[in-house]
HTML snippet that shows the backbone in 3Dmol.js (N, CA, C, O; Angstrom):
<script src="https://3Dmol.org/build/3Dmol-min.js"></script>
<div id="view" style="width:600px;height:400px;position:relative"></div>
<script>
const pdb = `
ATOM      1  N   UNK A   1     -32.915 -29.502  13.712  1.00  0.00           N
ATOM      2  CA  UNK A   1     -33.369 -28.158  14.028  1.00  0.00           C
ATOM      3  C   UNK A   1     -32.259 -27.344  14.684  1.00  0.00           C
ATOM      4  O   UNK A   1     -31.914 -26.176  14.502  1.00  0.00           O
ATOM      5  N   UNK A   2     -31.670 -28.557  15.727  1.00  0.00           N
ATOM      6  CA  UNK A   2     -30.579 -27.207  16.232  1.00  0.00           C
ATOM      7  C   UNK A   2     -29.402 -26.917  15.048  1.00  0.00           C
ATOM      8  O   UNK A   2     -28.808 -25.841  14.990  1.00  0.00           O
ATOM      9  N   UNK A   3     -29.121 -28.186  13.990  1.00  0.00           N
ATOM     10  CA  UNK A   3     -28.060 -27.695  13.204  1.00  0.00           C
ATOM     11  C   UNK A   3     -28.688 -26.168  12.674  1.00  0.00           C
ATOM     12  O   UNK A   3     -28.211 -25.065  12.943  1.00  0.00           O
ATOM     13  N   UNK A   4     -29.616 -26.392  12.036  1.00  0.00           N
ATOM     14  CA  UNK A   4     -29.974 -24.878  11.370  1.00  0.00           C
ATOM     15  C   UNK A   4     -29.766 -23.430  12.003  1.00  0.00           C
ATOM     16  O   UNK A   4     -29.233 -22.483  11.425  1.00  0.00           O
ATOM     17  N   UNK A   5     -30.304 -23.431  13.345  1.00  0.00           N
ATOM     18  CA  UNK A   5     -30.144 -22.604  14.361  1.00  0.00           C
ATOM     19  C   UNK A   5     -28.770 -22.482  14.327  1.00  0.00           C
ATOM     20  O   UNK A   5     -28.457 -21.300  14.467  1.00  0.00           O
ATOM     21  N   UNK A   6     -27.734 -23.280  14.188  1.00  0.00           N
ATOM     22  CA  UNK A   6     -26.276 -22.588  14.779  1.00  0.00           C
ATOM     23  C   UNK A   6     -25.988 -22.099  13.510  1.00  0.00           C
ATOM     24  O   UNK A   6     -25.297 -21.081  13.475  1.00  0.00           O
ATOM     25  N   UNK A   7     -26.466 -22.733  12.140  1.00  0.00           N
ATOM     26  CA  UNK A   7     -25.785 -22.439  11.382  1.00  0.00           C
ATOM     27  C   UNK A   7     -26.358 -21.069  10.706  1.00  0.00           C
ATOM     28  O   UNK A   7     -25.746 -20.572   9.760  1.00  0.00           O
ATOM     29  N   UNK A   8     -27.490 -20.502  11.192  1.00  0.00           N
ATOM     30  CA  UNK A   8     -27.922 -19.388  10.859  1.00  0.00           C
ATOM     31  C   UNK A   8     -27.616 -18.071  11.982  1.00  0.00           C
ATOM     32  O   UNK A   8     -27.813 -16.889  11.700  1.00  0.00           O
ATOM     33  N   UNK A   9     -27.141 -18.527  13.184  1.00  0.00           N
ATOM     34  CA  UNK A   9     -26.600 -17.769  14.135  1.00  0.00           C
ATOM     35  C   UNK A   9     -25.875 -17.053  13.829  1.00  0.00           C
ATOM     36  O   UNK A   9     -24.826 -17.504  13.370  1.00  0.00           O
ATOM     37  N   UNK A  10     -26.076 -15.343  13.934  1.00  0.00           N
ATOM     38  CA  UNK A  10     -25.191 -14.495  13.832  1.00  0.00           C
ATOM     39  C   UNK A  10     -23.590 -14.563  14.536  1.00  0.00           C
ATOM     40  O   UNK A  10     -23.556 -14.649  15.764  1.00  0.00           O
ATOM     41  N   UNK A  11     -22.757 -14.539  14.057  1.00  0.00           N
ATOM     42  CA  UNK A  11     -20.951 -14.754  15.062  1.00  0.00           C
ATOM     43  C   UNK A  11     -21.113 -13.642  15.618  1.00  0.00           C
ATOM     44  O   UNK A  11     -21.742 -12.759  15.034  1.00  0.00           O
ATOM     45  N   UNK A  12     -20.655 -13.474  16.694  1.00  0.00           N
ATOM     46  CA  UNK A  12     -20.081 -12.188  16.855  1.00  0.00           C
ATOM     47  C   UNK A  12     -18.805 -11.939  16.166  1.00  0.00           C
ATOM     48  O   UNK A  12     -18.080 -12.797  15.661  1.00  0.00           O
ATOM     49  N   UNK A  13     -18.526 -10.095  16.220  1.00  0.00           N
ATOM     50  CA  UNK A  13     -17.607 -10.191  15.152  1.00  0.00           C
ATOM     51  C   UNK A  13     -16.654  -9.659  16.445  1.00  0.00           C
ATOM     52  O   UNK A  13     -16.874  -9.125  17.532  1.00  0.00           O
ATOM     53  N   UNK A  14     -15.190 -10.223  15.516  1.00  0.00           N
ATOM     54  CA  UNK A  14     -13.976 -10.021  16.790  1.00  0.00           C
ATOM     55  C   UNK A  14     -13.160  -9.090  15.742  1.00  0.00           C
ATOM     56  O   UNK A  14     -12.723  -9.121  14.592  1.00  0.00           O
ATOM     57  N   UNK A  15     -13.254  -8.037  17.153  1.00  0.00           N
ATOM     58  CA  UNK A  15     -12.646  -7.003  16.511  1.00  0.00           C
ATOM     59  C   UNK A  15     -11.457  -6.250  16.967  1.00  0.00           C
ATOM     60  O   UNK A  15     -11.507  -5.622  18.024  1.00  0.00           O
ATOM     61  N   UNK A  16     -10.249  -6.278  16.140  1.00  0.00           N
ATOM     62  CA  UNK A  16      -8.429  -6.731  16.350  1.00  0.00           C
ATOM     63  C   UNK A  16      -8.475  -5.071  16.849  1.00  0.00           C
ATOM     64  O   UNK A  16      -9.377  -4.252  16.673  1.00  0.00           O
ATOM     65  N   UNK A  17      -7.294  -4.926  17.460  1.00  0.00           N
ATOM     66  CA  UNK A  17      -6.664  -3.812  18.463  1.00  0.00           C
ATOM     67  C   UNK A  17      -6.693  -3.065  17.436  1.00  0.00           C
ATOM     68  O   UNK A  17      -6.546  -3.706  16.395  1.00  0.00           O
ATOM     69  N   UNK A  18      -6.940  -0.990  17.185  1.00  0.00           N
ATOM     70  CA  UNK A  18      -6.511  -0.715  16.204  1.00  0.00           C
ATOM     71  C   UNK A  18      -4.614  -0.339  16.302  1.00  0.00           C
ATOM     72  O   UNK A  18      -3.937  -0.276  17.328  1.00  0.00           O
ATOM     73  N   UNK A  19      -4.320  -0.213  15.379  1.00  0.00           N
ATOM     74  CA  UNK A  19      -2.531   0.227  15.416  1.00  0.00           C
ATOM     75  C   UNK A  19      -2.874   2.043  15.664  1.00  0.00           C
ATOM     76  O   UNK A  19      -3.772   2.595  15.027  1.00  0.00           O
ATOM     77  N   UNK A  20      -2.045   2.755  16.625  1.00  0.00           N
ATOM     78  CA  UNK A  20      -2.710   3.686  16.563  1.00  0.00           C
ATOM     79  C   UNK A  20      -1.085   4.526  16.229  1.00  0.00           C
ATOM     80  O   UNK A  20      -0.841   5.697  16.519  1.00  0.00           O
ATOM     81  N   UNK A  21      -0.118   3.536  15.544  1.00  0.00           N
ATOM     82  CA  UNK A  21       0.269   4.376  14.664  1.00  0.00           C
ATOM     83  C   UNK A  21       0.244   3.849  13.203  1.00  0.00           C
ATOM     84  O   UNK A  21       0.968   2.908  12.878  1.00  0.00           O
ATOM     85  N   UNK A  22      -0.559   4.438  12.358  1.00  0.00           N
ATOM     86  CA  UNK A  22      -1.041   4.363  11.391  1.00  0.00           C
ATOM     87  C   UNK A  22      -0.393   5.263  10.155  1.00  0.00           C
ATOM     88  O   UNK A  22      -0.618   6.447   9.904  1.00  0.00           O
ATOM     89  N   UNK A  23       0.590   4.219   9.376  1.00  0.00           N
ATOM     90  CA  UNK A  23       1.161   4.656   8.030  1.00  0.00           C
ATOM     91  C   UNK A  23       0.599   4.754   7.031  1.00  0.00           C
ATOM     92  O   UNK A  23       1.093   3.969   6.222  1.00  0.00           O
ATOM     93  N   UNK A  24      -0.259   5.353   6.588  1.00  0.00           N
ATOM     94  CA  UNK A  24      -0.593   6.025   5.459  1.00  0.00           C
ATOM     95  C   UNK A  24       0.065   5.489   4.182  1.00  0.00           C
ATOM     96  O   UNK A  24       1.272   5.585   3.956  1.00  0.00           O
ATOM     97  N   UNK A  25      -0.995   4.811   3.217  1.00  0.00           N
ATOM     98  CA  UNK A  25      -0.160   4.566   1.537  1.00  0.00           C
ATOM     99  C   UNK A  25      -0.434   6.193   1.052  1.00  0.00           C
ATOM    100  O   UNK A  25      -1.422   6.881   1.308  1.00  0.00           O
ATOM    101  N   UNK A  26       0.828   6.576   0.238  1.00  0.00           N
ATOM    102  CA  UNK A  26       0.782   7.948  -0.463  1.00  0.00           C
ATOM    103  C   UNK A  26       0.328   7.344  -2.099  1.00  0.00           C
ATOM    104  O   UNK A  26       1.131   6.611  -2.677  1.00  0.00           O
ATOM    105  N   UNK A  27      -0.969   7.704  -2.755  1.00  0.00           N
ATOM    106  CA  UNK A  27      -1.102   6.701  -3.755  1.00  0.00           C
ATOM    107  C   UNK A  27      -0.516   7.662  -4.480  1.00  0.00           C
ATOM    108  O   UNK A  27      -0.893   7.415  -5.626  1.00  0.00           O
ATOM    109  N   UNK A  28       0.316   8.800  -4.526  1.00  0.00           N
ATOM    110  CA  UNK A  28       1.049   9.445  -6.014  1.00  0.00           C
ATOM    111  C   UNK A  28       2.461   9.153  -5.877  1.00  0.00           C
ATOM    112  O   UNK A  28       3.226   9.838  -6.557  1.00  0.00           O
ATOM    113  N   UNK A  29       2.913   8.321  -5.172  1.00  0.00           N
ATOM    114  CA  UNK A  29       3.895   7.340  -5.150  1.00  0.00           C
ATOM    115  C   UNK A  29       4.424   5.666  -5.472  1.00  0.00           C
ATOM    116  O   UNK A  29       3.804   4.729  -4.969  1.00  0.00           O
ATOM    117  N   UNK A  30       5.096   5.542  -5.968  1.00  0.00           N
ATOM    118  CA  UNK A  30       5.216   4.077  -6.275  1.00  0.00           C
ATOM    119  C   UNK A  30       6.926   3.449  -5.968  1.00  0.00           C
ATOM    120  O   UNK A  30       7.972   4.084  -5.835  1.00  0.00           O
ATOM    121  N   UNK A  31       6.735   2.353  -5.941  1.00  0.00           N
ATOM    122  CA  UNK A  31       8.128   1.705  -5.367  1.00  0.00           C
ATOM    123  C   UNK A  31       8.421   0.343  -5.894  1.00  0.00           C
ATOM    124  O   UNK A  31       7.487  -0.452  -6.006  1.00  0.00           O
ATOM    125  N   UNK A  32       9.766  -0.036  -6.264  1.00  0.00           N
ATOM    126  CA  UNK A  32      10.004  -1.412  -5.706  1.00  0.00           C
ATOM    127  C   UNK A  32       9.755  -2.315  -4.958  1.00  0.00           C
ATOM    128  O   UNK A  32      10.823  -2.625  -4.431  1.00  0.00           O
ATOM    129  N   UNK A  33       8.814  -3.049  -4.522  1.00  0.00           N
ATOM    130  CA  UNK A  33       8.735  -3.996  -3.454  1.00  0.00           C
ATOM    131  C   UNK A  33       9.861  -4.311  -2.708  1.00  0.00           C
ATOM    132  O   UNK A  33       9.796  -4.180  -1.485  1.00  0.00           O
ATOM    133  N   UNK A  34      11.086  -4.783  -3.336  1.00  0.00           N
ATOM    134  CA  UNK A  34      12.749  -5.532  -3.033  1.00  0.00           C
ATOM    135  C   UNK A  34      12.857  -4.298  -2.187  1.00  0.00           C
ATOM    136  O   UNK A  34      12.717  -4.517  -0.984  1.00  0.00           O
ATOM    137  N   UNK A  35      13.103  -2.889  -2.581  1.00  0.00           N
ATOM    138  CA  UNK A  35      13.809  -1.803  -1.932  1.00  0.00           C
ATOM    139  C   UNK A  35      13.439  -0.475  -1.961  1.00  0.00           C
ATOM    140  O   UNK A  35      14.252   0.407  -2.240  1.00  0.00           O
ATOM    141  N   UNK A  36      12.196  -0.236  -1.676  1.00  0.00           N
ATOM    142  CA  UNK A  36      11.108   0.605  -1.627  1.00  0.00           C
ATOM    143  C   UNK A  36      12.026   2.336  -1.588  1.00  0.00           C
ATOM    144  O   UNK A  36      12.248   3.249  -2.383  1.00  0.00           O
ATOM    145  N   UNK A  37      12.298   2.038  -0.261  1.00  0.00           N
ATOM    146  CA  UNK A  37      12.684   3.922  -0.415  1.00  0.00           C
ATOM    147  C   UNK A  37      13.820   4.635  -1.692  1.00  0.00           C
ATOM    148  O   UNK A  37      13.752   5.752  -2.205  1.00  0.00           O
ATOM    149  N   UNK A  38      14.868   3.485  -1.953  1.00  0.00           N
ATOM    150  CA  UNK A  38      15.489   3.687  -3.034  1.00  0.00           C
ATOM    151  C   UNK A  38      14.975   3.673  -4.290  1.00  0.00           C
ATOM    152  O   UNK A  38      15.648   4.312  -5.100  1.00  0.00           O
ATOM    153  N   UNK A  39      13.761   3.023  -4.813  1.00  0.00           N
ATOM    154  CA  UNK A  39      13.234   3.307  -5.557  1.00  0.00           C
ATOM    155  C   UNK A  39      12.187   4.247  -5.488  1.00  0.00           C
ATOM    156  O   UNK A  39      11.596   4.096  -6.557  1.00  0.00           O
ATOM    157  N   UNK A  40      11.614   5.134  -4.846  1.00  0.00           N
ATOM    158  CA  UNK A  40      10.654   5.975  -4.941  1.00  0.00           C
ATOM    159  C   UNK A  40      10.543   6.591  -5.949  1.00  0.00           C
ATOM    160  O   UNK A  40      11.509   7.048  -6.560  1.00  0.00           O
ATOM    161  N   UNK A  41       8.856   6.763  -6.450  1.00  0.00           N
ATOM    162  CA  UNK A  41       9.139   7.532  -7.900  1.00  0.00           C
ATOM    163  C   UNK A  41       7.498   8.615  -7.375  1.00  0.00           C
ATOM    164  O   UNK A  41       6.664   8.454  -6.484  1.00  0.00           O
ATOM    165  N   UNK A  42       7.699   9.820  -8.610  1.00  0.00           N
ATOM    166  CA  UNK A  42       6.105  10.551  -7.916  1.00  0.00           C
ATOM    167  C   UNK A  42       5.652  10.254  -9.815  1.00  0.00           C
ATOM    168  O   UNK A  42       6.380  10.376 -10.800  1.00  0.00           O
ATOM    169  N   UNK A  43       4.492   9.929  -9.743  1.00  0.00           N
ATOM    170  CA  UNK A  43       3.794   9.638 -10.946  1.00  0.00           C
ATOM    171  C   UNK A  43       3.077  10.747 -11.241  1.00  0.00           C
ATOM    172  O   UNK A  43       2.185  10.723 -12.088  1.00  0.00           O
ATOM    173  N   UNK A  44       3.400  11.804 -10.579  1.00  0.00           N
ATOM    174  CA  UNK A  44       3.053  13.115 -11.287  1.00  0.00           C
ATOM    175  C   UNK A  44       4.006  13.671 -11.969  1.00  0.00           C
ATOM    176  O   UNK A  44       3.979  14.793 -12.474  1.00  0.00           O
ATOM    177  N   UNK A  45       4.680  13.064 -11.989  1.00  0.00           N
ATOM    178  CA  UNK A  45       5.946  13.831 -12.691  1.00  0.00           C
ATOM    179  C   UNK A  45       6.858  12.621 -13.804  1.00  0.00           C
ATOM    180  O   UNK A  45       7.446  11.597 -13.456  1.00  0.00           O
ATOM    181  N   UNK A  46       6.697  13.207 -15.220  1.00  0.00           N
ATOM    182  CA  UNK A  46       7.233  12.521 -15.875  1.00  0.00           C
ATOM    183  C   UNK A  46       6.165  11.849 -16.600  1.00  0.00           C
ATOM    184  O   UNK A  46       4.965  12.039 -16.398  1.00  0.00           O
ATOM    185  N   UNK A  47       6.853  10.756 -17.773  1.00  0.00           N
ATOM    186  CA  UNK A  47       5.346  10.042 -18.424  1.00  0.00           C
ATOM    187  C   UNK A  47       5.715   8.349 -18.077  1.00  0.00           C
ATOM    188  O   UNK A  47       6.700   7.623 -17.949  1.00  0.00           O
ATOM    189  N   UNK A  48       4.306   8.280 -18.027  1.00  0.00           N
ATOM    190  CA  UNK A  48       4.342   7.197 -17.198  1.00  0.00           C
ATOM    191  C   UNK A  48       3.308   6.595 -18.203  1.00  0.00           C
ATOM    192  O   UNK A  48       2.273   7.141 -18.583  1.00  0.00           O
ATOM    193  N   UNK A  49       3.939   4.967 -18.678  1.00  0.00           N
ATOM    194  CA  UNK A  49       2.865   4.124 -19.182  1.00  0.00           C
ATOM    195  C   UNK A  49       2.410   3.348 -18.402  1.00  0.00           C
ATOM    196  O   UNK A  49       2.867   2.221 -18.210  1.00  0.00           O
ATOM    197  N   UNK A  50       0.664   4.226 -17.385  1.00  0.00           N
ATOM    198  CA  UNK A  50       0.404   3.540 -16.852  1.00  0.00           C
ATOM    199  C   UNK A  50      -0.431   2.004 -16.547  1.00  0.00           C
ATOM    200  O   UNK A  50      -0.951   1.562 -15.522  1.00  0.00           O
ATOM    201  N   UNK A  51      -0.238   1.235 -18.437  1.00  0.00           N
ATOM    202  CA  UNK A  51      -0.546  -0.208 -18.493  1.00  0.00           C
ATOM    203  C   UNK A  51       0.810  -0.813 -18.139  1.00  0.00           C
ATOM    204  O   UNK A  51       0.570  -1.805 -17.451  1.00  0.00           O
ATOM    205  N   UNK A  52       1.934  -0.685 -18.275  1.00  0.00           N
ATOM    206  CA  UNK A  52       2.975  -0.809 -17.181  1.00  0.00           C
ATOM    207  C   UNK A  52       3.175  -1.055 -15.893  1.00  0.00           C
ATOM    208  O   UNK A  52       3.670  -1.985 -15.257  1.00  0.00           O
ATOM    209  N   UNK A  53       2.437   0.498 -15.504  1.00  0.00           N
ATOM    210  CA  UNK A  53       2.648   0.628 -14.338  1.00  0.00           C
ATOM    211  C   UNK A  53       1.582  -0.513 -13.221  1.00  0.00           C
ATOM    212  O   UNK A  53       1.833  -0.886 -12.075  1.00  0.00           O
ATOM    213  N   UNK A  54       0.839  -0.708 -13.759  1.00  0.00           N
ATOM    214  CA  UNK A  54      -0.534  -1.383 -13.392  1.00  0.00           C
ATOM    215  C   UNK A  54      -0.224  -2.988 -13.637  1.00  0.00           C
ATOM    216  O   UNK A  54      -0.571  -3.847 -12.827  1.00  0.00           O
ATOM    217  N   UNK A  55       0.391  -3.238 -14.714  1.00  0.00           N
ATOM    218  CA  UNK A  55       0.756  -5.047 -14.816  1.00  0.00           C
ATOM    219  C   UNK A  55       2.019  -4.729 -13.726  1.00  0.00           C
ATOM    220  O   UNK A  55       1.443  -5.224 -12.758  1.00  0.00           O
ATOM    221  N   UNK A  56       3.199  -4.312 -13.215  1.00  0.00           N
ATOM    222  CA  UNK A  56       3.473  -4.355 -11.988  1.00  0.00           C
ATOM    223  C   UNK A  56       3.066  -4.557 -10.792  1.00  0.00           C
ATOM    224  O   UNK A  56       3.467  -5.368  -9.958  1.00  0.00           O
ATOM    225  N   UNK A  57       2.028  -3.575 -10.724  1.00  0.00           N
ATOM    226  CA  UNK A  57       1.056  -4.087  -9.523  1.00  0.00           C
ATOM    227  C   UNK A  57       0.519  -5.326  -9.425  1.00  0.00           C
ATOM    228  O   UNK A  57       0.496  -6.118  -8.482  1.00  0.00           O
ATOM    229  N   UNK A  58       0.096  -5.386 -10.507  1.00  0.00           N
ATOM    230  CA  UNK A  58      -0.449  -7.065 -10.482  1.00  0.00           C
ATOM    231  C   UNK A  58       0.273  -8.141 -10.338  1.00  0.00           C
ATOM    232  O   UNK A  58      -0.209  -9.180  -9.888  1.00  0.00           O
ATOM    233  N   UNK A  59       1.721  -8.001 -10.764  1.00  0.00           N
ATOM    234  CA  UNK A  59       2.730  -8.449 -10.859  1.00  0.00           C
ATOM    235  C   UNK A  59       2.935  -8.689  -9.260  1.00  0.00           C
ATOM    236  O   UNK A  59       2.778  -9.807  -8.769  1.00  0.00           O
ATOM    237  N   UNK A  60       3.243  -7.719  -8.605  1.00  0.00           N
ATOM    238  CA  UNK A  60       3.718  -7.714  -7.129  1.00  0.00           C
ATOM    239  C   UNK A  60       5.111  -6.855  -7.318  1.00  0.00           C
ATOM    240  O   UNK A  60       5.676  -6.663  -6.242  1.00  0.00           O
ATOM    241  N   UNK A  61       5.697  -6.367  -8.325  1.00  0.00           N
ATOM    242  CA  UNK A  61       7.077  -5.899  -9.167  1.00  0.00           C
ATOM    243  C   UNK A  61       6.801  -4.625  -7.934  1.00  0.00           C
ATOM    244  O   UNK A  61       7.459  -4.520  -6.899  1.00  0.00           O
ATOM    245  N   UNK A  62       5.613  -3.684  -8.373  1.00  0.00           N
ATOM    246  CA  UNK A  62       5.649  -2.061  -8.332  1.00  0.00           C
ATOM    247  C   UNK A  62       4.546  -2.235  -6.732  1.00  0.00           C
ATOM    248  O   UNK A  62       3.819  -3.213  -6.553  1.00  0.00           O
ATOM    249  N   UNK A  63       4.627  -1.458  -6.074  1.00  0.00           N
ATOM    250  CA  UNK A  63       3.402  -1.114  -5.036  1.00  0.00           C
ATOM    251  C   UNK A  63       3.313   0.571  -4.391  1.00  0.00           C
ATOM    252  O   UNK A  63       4.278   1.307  -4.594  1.00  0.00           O
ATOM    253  N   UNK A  64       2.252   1.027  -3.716  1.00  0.00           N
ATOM    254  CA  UNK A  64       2.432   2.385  -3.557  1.00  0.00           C
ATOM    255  C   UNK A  64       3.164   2.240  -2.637  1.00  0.00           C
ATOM    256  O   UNK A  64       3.164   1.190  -1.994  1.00  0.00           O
ATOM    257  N   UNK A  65       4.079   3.406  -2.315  1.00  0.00           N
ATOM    258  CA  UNK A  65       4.708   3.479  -1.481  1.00  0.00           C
ATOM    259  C   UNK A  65       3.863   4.255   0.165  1.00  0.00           C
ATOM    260  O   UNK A  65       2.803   4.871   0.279  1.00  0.00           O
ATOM    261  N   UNK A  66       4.604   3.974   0.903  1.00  0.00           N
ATOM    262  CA  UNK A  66       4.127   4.482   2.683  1.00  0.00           C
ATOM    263  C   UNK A  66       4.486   5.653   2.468  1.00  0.00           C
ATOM    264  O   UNK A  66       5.200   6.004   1.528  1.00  0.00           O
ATOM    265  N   UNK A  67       3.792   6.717   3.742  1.00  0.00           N
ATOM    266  CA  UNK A  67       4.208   7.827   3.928  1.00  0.00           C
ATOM    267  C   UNK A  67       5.664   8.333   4.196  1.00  0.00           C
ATOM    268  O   UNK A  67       6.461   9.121   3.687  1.00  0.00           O
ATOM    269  N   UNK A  68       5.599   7.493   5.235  1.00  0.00           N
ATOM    270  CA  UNK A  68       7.240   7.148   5.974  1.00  0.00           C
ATOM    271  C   UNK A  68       8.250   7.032   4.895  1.00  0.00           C
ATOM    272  O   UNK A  68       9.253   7.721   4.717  1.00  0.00           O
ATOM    273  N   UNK A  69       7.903   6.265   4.369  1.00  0.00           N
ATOM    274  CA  UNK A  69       8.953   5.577   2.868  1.00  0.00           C
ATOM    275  C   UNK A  69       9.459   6.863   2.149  1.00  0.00           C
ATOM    276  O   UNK A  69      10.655   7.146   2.222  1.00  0.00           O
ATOM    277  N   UNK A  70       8.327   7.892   1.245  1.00  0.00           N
ATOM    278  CA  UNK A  70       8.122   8.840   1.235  1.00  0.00           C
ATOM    279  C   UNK A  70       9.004  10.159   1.884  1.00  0.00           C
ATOM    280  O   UNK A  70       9.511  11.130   1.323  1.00  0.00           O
ATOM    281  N   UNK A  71       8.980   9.944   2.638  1.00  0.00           N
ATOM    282  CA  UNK A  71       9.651  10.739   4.009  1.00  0.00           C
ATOM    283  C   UNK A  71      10.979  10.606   4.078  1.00  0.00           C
ATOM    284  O   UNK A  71      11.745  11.570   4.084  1.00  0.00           O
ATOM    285  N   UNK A  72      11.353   9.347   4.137  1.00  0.00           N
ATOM    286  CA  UNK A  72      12.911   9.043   4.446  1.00  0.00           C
ATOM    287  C   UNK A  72      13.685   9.269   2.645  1.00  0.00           C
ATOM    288  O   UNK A  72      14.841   9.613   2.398  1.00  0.00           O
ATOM    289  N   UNK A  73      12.497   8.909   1.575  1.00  0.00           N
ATOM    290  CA  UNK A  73      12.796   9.294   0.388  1.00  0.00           C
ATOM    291  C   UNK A  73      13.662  10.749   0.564  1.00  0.00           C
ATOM    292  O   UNK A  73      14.843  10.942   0.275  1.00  0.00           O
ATOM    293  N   UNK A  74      12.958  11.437   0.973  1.00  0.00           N
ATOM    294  CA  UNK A  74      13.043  13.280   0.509  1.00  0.00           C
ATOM    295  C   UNK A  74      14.024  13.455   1.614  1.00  0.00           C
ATOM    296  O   UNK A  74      14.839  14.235   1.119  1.00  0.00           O
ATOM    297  N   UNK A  75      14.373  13.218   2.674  1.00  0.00           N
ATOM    298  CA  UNK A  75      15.311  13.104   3.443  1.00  0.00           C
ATOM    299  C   UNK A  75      16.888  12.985   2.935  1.00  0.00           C
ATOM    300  O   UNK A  75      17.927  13.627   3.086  1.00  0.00           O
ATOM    301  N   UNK A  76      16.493  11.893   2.305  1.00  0.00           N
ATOM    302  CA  UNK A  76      17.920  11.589   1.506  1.00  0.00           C
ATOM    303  C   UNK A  76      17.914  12.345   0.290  1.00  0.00           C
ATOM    304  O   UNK A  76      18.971  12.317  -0.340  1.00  0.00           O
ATOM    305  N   UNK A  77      16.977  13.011  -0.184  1.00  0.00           N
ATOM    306  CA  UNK A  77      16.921  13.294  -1.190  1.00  0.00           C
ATOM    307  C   UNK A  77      17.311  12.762  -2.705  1.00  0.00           C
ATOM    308  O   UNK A  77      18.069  13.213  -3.564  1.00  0.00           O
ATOM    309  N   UNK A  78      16.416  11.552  -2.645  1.00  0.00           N
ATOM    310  CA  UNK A  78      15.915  10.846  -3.781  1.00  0.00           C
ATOM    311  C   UNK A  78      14.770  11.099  -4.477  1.00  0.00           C
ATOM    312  O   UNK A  78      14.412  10.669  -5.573  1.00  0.00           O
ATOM    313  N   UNK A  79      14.177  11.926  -3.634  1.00  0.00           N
ATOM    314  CA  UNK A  79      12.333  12.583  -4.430  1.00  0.00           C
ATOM    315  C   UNK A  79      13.282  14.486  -3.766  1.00  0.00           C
ATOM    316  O   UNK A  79      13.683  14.938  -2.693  1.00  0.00           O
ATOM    317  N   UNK A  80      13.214  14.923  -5.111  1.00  0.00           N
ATOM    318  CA  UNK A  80      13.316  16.395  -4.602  1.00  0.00           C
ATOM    319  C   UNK A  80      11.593  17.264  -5.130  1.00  0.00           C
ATOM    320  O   UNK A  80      11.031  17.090  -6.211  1.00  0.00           O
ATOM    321  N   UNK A  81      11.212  17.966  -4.234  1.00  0.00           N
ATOM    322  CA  UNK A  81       9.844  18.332  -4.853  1.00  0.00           C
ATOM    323  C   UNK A  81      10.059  20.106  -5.204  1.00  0.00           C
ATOM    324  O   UNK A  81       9.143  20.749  -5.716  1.00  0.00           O
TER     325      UNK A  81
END
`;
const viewer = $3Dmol.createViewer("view");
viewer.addModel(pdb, "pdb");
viewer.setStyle({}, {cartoon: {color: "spectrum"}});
viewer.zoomTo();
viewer.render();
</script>
């Protein structure tokens, strides 16, 4: 009887610090995993085969890029908008 009881016992839930600086994925961006800001690309622009772009992702190849990433992109001016 008591196994049942623990094992139907609600956990409490533990709940982690938030980060309260919080980077943002830009999803009309995409990147290299290896070297993200050098590769930045905007997928609004240009043609994009996105069954490509998508077996990357799955891959682990392609991911969206961060805001920041983004940021230091246009900085250097590798994304001109």
């Amino acid at each position: 009887m008591k196994f049942l009881k623990k094992l139907f016992r609600k956990k409490e839930a533990v709940k982690s610090p938030q980060n309260s600086l919080k980077d943002d994925v830009n999803k009309n961006y995409v990147c290299l995993t290896t070297d993200p800001i050098n590769t930045v690309n905007d997928l609004r622009k240009g043609s994009w085969n996105m069954d490509k772009v998508r077996q990357g992702f799955a891959m682990g190849i392609l991911r969206y890029a961060k805001q920041s990433e983004v940021d230091k992109a246009r900085e250097l001016g590798i994304i001109k908008d």
